[in-house]
PQR file of N, CA, C, O and H, with PARSE charges and radii, in Angstrom:
ATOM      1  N   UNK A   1      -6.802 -13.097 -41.096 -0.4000 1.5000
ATOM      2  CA  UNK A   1      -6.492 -11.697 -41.283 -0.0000 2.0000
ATOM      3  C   UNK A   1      -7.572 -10.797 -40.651  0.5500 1.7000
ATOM      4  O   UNK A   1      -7.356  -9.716 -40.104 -0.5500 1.4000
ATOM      5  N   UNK A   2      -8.636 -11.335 -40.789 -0.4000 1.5000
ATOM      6  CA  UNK A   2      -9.943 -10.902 -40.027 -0.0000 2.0000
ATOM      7  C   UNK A   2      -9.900 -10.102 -38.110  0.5500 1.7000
ATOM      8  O   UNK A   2     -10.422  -9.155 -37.522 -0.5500 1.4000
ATOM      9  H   UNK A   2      -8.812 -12.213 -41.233  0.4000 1.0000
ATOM     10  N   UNK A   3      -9.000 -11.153 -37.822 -0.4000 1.5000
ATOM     11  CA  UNK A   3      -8.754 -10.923 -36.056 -0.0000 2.0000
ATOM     12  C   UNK A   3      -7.940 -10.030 -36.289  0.5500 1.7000
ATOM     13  O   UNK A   3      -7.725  -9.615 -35.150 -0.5500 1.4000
ATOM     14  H   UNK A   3      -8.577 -11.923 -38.300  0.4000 1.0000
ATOM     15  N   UNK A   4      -7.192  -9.300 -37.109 -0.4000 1.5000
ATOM     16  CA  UNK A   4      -6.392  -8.306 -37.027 -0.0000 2.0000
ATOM     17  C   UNK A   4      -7.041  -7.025 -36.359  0.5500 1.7000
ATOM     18  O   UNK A   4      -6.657  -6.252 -35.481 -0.5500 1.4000
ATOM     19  H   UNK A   4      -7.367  -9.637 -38.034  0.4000 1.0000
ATOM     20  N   UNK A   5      -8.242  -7.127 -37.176 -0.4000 1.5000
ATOM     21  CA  UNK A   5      -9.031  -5.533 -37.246 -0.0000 2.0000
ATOM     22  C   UNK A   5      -9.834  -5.664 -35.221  0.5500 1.7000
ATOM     23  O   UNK A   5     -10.249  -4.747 -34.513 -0.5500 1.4000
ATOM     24  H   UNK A   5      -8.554  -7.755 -37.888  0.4000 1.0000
ATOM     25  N   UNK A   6      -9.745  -7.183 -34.921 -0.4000 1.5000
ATOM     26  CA  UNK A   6     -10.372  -6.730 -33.355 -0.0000 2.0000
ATOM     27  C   UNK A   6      -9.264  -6.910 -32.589  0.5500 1.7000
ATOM     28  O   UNK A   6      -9.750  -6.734 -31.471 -0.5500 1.4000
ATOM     29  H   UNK A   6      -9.408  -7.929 -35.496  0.4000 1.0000
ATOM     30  N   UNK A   7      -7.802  -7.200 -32.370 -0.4000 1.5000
ATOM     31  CA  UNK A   7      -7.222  -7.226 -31.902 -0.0000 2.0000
ATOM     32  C   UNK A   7      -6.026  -6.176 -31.969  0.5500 1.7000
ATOM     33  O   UNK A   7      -5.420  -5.727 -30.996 -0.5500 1.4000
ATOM     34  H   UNK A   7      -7.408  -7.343 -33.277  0.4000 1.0000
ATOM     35  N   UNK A   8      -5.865  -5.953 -32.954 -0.4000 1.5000
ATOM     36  CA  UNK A   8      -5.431  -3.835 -33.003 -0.0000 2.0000
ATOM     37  C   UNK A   8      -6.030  -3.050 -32.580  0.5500 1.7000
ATOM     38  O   UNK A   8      -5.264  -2.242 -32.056 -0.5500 1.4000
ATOM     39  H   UNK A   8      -6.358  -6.318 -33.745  0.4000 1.0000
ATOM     40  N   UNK A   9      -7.289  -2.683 -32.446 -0.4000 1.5000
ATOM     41  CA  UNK A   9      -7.962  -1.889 -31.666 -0.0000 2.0000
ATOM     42  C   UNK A   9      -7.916  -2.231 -29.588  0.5500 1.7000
ATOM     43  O   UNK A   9      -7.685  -1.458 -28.658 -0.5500 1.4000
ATOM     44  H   UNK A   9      -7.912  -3.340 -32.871  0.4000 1.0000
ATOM     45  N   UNK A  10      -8.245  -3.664 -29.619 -0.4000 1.5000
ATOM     46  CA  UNK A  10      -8.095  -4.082 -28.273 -0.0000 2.0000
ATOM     47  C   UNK A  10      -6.640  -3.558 -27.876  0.5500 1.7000
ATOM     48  O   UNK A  10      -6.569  -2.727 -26.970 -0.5500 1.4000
ATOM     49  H   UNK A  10      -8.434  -4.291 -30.374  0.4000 1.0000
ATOM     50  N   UNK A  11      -5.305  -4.064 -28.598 -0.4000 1.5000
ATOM     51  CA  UNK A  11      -3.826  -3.809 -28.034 -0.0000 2.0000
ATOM     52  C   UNK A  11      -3.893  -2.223 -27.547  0.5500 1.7000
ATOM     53  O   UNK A  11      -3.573  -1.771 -26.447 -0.5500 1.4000
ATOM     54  H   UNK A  11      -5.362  -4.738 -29.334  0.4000 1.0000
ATOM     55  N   UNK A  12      -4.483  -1.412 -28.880 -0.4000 1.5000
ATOM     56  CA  UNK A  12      -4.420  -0.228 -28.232 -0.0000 2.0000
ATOM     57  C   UNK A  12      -5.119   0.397 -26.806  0.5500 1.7000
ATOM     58  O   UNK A  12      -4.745   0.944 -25.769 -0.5500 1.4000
ATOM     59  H   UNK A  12      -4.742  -1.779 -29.774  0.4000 1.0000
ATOM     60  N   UNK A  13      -6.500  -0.095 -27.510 -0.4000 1.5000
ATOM     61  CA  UNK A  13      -6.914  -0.010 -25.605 -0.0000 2.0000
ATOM     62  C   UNK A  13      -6.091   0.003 -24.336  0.5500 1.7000
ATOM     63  O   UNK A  13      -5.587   0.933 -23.706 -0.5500 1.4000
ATOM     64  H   UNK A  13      -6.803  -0.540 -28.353  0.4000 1.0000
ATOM     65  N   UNK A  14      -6.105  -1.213 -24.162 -0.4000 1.5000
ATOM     66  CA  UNK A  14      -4.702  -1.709 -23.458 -0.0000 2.0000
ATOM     67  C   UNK A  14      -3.750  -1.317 -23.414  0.5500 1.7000
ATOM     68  O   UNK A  14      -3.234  -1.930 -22.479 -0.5500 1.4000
ATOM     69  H   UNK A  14      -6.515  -1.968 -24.674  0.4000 1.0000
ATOM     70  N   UNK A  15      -2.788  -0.405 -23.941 -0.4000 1.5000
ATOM     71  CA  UNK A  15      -2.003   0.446 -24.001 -0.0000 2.0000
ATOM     72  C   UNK A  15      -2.286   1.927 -23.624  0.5500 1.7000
ATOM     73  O   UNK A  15      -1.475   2.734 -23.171 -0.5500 1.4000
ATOM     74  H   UNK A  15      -3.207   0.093 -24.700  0.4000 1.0000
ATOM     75  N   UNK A  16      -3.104   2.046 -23.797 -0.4000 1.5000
ATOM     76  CA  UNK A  16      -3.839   2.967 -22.943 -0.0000 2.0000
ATOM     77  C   UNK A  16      -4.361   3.481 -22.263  0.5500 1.7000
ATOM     78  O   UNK A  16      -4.466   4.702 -22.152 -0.5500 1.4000
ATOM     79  H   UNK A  16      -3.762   1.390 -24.165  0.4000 1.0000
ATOM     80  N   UNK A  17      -4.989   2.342 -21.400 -0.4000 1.5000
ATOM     81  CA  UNK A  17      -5.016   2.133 -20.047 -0.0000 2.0000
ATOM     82  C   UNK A  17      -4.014   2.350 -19.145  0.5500 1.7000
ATOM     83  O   UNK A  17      -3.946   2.873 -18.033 -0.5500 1.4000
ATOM     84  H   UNK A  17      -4.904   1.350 -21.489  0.4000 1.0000
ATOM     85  N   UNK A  18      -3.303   1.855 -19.845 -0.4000 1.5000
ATOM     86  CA  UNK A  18      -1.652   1.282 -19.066 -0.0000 2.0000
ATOM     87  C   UNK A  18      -0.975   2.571 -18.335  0.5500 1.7000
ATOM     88  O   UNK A  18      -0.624   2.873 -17.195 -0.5500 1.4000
ATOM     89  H   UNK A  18      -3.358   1.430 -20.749  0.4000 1.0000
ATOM     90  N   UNK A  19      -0.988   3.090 -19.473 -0.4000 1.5000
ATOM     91  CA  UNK A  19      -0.263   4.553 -19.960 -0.0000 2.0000
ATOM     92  C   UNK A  19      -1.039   5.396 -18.804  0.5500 1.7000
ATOM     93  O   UNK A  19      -0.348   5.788 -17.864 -0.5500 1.4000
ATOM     94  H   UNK A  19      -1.274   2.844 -20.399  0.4000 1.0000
ATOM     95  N   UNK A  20      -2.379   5.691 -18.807 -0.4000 1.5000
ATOM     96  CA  UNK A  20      -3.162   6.286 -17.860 -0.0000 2.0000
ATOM     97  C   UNK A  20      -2.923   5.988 -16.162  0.5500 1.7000
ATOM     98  O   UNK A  20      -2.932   6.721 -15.172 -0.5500 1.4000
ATOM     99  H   UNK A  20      -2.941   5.373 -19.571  0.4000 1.0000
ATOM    100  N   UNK A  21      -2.689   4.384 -16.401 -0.4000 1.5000
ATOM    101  CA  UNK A  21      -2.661   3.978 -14.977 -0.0000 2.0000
ATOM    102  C   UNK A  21      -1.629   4.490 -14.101  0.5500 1.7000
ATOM    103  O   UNK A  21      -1.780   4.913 -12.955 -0.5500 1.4000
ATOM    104  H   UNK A  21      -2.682   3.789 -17.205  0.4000 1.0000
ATOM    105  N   UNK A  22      -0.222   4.372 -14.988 -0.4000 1.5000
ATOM    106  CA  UNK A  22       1.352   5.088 -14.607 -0.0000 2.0000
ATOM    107  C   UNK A  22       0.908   5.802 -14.676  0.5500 1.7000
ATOM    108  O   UNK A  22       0.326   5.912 -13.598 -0.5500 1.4000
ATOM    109  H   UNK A  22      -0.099   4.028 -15.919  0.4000 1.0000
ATOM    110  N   UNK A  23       0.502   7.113 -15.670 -0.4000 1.5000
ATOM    111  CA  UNK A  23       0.047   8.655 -15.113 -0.0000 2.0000
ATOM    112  C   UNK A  23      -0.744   8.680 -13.694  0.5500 1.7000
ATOM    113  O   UNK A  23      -0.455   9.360 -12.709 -0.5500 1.4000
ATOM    114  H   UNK A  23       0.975   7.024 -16.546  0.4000 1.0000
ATOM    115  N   UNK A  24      -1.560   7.983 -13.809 -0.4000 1.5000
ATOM    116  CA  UNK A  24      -2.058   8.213 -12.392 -0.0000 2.0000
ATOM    117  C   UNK A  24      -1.396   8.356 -11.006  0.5500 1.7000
ATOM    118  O   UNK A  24      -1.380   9.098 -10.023 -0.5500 1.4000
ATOM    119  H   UNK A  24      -1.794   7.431 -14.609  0.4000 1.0000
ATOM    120  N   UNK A  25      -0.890   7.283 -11.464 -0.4000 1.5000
ATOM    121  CA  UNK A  25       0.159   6.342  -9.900 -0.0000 2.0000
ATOM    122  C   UNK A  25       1.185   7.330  -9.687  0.5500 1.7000
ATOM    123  O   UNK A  25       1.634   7.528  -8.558 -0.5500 1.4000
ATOM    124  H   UNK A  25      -0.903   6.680 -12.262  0.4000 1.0000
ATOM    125  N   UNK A  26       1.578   7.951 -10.681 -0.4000 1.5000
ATOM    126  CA  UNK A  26       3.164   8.905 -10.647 -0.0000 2.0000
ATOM    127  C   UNK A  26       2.824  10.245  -9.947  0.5500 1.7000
ATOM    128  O   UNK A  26       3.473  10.851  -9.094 -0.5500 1.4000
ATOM    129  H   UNK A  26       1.213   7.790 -11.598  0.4000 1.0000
ATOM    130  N   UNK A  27       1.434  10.604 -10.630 -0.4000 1.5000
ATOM    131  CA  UNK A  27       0.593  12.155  -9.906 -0.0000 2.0000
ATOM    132  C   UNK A  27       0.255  12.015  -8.818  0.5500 1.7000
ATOM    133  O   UNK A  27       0.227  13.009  -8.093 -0.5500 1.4000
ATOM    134  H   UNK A  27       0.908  10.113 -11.323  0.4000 1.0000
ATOM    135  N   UNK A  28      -0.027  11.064  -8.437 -0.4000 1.5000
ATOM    136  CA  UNK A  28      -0.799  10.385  -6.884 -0.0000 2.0000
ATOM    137  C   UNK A  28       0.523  10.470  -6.056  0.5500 1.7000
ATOM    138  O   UNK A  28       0.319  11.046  -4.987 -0.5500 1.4000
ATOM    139  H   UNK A  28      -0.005  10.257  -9.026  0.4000 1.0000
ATOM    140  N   UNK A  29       1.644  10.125  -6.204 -0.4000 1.5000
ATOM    141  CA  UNK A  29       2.908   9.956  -5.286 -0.0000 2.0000
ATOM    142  C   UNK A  29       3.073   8.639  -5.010  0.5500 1.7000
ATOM    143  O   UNK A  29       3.616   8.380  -3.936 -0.5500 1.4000
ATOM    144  H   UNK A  29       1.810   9.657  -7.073  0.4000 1.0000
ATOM    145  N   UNK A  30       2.742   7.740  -5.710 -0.4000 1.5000
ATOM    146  CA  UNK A  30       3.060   6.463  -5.249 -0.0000 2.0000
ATOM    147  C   UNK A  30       4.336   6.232  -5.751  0.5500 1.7000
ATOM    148  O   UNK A  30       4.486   5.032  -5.979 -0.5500 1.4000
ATOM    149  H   UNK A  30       2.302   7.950  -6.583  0.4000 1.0000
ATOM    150  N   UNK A  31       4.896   6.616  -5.901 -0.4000 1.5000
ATOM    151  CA  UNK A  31       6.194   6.319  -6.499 -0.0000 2.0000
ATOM    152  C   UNK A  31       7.415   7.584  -5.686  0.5500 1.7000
ATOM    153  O   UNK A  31       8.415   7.875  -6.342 -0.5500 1.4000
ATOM    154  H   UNK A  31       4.774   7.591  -5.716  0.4000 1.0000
ATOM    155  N   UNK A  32       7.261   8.083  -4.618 -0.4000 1.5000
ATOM    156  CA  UNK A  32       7.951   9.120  -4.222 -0.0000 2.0000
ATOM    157  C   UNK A  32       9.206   8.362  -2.875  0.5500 1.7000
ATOM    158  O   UNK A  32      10.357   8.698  -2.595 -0.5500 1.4000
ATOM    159  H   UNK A  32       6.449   7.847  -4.084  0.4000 1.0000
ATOM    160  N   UNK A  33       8.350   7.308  -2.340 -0.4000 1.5000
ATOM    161  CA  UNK A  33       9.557   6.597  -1.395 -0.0000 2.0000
ATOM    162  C   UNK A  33       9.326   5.680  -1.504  0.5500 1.7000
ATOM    163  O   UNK A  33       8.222   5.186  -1.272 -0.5500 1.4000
ATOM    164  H   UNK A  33       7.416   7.035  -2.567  0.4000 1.0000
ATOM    165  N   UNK A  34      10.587   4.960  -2.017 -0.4000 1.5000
ATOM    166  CA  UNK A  34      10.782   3.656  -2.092 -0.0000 2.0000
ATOM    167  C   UNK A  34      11.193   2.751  -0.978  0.5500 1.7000
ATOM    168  O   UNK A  34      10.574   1.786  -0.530 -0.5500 1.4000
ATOM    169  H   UNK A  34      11.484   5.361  -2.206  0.4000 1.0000
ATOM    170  N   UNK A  35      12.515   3.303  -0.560 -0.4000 1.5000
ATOM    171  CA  UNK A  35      13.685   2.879  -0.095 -0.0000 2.0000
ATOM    172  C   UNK A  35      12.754   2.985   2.072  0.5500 1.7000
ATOM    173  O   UNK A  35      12.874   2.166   2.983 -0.5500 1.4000
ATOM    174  H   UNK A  35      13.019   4.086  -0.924  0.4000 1.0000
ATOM    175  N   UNK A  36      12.199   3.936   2.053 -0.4000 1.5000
ATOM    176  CA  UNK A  36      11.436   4.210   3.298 -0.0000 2.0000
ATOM    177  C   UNK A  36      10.958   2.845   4.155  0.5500 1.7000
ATOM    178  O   UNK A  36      11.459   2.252   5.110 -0.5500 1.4000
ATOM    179  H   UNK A  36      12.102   4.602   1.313  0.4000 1.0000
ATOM    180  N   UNK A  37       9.704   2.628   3.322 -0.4000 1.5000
ATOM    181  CA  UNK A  37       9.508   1.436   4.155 -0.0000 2.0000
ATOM    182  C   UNK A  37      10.180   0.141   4.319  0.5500 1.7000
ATOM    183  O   UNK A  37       9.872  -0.752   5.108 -0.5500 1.4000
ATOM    184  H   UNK A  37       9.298   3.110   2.546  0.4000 1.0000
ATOM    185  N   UNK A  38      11.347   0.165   3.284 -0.4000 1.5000
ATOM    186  CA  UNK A  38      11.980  -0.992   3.466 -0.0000 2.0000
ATOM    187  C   UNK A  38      12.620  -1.061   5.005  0.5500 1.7000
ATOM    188  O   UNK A  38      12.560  -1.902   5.902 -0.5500 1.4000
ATOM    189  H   UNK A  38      11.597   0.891   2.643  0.4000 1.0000
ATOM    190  N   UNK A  39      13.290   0.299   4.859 -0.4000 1.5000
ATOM    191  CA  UNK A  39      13.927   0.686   6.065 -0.0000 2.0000
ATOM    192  C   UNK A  39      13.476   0.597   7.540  0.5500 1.7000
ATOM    193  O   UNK A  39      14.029   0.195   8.563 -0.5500 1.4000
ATOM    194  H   UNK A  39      13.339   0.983   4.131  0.4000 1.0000
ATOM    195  N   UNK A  40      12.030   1.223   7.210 -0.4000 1.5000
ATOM    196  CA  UNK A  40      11.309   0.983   8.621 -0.0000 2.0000
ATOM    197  C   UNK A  40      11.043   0.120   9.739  0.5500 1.7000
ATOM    198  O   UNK A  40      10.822   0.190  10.948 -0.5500 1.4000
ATOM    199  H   UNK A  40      11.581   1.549   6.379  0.4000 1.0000
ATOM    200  N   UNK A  41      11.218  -1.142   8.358 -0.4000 1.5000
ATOM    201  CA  UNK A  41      10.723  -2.713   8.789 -0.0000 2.0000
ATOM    202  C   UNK A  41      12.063  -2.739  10.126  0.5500 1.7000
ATOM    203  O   UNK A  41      11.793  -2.755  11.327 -0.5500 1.4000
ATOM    204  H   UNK A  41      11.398  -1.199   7.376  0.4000 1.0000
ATOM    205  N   UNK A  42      13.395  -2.738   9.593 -0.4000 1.5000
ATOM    206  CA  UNK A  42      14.699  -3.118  10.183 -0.0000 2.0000
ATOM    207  C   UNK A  42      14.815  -2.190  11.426  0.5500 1.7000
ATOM    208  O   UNK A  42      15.666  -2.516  12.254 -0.5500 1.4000
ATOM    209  H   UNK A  42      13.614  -2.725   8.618  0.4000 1.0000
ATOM    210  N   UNK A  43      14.212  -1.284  11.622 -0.4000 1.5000
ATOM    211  CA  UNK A  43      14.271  -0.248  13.104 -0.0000 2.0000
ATOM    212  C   UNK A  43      13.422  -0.987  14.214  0.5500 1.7000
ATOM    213  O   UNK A  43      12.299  -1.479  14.110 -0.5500 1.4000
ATOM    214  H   UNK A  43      13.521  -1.019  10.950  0.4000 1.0000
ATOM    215  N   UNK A  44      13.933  -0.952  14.872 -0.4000 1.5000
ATOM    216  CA  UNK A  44      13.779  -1.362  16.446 -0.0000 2.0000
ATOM    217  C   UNK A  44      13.137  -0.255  17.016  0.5500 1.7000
ATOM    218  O   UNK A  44      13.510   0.878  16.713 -0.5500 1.4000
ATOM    219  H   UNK A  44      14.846  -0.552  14.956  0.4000 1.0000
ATOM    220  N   UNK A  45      12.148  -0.453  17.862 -0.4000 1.5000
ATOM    221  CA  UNK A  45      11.300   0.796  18.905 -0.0000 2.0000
ATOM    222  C   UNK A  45      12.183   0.842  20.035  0.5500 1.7000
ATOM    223  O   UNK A  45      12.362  -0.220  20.631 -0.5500 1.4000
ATOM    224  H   UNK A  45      11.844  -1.374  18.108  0.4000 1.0000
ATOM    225  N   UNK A  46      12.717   1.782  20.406 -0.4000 1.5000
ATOM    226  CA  UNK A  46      13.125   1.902  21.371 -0.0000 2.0000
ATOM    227  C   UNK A  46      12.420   1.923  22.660  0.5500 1.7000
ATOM    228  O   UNK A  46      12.801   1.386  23.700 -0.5500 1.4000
ATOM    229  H   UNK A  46      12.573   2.645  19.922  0.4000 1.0000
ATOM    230  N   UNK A  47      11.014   2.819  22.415 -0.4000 1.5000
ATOM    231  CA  UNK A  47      10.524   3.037  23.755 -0.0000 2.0000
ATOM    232  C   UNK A  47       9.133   2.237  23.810  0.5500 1.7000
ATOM    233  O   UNK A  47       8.190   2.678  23.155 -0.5500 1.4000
ATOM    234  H   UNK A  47      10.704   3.256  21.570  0.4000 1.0000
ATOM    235  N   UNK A  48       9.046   1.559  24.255 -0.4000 1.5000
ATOM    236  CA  UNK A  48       7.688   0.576  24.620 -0.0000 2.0000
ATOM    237  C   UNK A  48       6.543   1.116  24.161  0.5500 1.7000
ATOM    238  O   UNK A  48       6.406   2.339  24.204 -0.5500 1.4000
ATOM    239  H   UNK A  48       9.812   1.200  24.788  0.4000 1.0000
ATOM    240  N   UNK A  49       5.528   0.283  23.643 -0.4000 1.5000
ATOM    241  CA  UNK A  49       3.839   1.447  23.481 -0.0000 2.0000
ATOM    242  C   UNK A  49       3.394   1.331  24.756  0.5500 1.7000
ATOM    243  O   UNK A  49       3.508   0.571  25.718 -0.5500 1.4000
ATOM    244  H   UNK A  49       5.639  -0.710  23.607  0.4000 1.0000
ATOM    245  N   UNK A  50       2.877   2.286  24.460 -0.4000 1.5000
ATOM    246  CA  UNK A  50       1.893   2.495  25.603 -0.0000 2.0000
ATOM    247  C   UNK A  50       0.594   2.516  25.789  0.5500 1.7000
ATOM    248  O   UNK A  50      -0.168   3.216  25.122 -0.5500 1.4000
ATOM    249  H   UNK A  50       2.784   2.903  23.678  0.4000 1.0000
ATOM    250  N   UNK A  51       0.139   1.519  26.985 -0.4000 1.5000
ATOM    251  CA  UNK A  51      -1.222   0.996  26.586 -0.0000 2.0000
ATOM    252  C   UNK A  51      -2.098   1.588  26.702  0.5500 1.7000
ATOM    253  O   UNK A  51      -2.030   2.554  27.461 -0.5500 1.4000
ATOM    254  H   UNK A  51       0.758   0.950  27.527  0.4000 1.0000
ATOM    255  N   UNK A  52      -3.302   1.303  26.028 -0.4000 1.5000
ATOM    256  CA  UNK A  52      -4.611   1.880  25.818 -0.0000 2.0000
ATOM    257  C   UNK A  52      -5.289   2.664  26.745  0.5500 1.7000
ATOM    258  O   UNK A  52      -6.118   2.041  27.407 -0.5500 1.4000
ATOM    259  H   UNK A  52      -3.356   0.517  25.412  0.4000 1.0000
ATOM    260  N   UNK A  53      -5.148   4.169  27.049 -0.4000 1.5000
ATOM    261  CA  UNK A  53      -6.157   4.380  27.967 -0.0000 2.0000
ATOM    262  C   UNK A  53      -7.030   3.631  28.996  0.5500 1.7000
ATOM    263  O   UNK A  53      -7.513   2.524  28.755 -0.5500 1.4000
ATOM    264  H   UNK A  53      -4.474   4.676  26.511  0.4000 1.0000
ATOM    265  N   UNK A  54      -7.190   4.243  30.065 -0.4000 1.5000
ATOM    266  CA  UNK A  54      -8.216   3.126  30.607 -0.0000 2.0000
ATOM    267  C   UNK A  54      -7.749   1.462  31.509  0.5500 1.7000
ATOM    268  O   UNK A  54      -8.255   0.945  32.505 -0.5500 1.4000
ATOM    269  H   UNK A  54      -6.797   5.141  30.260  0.4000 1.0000
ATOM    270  N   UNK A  55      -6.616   1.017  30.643 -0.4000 1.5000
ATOM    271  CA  UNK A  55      -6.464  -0.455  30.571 -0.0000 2.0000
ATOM    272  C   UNK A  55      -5.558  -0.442  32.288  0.5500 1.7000
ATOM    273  O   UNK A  55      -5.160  -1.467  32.843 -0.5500 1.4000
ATOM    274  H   UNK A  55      -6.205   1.436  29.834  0.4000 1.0000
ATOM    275  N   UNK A  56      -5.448   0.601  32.700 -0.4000 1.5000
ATOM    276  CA  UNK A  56      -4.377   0.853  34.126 -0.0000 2.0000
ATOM    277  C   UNK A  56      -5.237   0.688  35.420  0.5500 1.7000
ATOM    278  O   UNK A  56      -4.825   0.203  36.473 -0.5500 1.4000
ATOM    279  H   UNK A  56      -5.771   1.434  32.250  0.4000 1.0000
ATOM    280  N   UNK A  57      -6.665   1.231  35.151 -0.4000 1.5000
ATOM    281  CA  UNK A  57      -7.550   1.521  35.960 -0.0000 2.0000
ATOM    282  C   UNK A  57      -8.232   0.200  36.434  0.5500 1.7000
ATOM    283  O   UNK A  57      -8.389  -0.111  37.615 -0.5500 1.4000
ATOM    284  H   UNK A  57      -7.000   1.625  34.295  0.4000 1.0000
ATOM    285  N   UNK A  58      -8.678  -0.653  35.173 -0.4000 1.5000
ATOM    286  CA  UNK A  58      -9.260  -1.582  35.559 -0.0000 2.0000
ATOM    287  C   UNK A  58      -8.252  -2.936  36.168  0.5500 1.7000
ATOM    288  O   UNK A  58      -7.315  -3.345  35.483 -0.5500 1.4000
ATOM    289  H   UNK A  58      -8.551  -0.401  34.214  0.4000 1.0000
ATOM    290  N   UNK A  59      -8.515  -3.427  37.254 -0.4000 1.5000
ATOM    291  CA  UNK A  59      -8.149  -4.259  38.067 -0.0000 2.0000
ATOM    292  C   UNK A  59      -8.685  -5.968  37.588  0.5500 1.7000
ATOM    293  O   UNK A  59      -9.806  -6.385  37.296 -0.5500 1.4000
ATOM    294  H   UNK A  59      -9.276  -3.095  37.811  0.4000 1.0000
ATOM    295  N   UNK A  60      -7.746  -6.462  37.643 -0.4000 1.5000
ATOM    296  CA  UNK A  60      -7.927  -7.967  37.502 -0.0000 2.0000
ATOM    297  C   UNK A  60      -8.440  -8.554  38.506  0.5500 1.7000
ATOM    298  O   UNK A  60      -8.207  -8.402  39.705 -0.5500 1.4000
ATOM    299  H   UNK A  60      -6.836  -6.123  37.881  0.4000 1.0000
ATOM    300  N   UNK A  61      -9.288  -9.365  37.870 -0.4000 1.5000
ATOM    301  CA  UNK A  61     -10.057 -10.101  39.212 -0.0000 2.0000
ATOM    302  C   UNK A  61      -8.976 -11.399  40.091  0.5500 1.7000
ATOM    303  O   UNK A  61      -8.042 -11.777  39.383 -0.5500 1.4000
ATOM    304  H   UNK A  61      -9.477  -9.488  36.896  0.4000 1.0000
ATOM    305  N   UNK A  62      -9.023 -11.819  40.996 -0.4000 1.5000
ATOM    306  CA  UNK A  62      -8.012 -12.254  41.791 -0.0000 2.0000
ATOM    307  C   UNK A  62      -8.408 -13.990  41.294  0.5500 1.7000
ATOM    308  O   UNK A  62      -9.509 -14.522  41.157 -0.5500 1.4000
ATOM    309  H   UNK A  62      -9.781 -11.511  41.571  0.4000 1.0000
ATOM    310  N   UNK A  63      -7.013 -14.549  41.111 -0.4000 1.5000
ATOM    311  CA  UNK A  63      -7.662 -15.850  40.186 -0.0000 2.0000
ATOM    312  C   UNK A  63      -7.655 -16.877  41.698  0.5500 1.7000
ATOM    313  O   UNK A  63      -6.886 -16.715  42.646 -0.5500 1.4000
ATOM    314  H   UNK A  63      -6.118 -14.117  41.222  0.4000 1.0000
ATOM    315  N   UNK A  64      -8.574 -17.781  41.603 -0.4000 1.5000
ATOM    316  CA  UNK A  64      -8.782 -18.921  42.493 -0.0000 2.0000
ATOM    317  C   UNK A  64      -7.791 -20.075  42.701  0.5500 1.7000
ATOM    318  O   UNK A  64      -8.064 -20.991  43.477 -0.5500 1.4000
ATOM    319  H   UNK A  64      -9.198 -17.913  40.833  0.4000 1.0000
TER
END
């Protein structure tokens, strides 16, 4: 009966944390798009990247 009195106080802790953490996460916007990045994954680039500055200029050395 003893562990009652440290493990009611701990649950609450813990519940309160919890509680804080969702407040947090919800104020922050982590929870505003879901459905987004799922979507993103499945899109195709249409137009090629384009490379790094610079990378046009320099010339390959001529292989042997």
């Amino acid at each position: 009966m003893d562990i009652l009195y440290l493990l009611i106080p701990i649950a609450i802790l813990l519940v309160i944390a919890l509680v804080a953490g969702f407040l947090w996460a919800a104020k922050s916007g982590q929870f505003e798009d879901l459905e987004g990045p799922a979507h993103r994954i499945l899109m195709d680039e249409d137009e090629p990247r384009t490379p790094p500055p610079g990378s046009r200029d320099k010339q390959q050395p001529p292989e042997k």
